[in-house]
C-alpha atoms as a printed R data frame, in Angstrom:
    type eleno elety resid chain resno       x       y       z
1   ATOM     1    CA   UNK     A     1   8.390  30.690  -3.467
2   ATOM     2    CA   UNK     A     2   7.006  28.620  -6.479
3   ATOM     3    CA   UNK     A     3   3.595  29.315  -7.254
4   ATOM     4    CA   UNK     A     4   1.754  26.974  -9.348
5   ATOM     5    CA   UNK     A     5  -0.699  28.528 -12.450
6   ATOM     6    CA   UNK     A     6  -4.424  28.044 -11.932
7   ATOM     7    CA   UNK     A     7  -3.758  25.803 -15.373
8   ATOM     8    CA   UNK     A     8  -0.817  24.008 -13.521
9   ATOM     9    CA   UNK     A     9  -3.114  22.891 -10.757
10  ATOM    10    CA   UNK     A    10  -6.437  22.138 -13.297
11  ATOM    11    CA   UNK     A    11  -3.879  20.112 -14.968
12  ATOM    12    CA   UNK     A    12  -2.776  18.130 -11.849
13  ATOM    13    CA   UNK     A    13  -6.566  17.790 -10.971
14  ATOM    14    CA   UNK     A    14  -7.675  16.412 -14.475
15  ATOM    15    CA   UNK     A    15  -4.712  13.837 -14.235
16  ATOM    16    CA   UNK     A    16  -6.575  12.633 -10.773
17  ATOM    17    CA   UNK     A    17  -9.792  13.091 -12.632
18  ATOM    18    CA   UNK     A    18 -10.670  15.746 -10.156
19  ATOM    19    CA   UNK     A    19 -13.464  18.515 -10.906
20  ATOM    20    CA   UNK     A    20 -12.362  21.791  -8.552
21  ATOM    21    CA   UNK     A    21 -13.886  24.665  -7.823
22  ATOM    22    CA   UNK     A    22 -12.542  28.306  -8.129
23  ATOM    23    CA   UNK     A    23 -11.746  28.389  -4.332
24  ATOM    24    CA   UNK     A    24 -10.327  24.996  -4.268
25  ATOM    25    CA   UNK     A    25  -8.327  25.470  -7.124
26  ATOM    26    CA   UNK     A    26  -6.922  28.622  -5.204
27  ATOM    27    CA   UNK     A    27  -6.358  26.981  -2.079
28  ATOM    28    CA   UNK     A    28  -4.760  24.206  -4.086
29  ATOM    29    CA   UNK     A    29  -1.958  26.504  -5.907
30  ATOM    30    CA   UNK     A    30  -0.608  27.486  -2.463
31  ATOM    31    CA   UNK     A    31  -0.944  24.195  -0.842
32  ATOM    32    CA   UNK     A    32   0.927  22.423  -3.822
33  ATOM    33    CA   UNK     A    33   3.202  25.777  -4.126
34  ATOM    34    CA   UNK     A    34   4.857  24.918  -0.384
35  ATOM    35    CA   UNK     A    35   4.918  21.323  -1.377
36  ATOM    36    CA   UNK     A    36   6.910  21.863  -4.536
37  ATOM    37    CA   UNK     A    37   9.389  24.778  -2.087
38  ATOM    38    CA   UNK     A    38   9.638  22.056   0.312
39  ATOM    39    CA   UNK     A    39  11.471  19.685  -1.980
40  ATOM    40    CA   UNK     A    40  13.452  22.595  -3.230
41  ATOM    41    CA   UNK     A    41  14.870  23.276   0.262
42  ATOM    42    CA   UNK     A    42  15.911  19.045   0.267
43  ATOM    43    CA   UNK     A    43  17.954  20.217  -3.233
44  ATOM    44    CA   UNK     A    44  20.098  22.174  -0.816
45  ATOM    45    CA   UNK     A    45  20.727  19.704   1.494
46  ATOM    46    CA   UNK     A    46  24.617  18.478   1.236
47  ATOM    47    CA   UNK     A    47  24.615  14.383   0.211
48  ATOM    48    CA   UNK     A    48  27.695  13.811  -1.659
49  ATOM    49    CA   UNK     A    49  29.718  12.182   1.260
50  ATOM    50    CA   UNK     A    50  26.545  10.420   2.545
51  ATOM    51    CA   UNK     A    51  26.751   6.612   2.096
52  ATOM    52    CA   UNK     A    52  23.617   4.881   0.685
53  ATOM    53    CA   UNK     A    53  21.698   3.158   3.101
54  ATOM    54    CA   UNK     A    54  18.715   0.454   3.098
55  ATOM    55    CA   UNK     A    55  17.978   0.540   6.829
56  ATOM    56    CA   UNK     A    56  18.358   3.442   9.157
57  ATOM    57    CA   UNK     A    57  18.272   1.544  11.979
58  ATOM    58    CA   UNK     A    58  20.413  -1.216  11.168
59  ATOM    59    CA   UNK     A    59  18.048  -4.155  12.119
60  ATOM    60    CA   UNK     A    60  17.890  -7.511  10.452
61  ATOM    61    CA   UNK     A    61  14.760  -9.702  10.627
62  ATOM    62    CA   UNK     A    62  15.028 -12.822  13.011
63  ATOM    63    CA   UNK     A    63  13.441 -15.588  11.027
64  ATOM    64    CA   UNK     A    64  12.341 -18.928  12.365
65  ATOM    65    CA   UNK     A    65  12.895 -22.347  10.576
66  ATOM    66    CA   UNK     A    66   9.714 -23.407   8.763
67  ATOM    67    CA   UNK     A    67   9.128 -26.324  10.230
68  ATOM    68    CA   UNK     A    68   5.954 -28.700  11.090
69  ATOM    69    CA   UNK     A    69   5.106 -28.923  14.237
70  ATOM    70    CA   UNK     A    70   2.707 -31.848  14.779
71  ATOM    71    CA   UNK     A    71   1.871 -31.000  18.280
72  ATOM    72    CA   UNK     A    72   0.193 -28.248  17.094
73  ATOM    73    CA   UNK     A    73  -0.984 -29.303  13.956
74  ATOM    74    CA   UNK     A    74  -4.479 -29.713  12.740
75  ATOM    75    CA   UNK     A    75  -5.045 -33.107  11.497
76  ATOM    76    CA   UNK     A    76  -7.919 -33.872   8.940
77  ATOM    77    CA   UNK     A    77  -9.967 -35.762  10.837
78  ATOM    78    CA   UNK     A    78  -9.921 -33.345  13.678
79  ATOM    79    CA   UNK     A    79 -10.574 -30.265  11.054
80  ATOM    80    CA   UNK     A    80 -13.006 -32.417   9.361
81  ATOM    81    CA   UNK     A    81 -14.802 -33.444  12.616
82  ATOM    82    CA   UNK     A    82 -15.738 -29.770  12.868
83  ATOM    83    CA   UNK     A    83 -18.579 -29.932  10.404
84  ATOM    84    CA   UNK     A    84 -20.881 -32.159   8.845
85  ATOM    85    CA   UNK     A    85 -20.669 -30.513   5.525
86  ATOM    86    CA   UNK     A    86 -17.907 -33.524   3.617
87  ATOM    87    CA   UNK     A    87 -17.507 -35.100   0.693
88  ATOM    88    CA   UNK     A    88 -14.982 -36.919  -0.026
89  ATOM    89    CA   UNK     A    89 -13.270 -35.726   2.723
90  ATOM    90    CA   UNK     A    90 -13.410 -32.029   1.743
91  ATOM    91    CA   UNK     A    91 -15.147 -29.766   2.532
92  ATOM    92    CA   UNK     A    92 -18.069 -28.754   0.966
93  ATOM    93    CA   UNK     A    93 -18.633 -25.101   0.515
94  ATOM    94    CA   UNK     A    94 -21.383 -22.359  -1.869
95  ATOM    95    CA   UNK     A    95 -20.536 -22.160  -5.087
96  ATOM    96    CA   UNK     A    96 -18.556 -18.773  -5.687
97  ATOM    97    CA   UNK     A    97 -18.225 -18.791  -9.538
98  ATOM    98    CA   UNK     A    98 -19.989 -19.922 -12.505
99  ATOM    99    CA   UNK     A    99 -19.383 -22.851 -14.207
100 ATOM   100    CA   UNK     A   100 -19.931 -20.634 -17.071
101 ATOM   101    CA   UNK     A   101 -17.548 -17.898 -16.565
């Protein structure tokens, strides 16, 4: 088993910007110690006959055309008809920025 330094794990932590106690930084070098043995034990796995793959599953997406629909459209009028805040036919909504920024 790997164990990690107390430095090795301060350094981790200060990378995160992490301030750890003495009994976190303890409980840390095992936790991160079987983390690290973990992906040691995937170095032994045997790949070199394994064909890449970018699914596991072997599904495709079903995609719809894109097109309008004007049954179930909104038109601007009806949108528009919901308030009573227009201009121009917009709508008018609060200012979110600065004119000066």
């Amino acid at each position: 088993m790997a164990k990690l330094s107390e430095k090795q794990v301060r350094y981790v932590a200060g990378l995160s910007r992490l301030t750890l106690t003495k009994a976190e930084v303890k409980n840390f070098q095992t936790e991160l110690s079987q983390i690290i043995d973990h992906f040691s034990e995937l170095n032994e796995v045997e790949v070199d006959n394994v064909e890449p793959m970018s699914h596991p599953t072997g599904l495709t997406d079903v995609l719809a055309d894109d097109e309008p629909n004007p049954t179930s459209s909104l038109t601007s009028n009806k949108a528009l008809n919901a308030t009573n805040k227009i201009h121009n036919n917009y709508f008018v909504v609060p200012q979110l920025i600065d004119k000066e920024d």
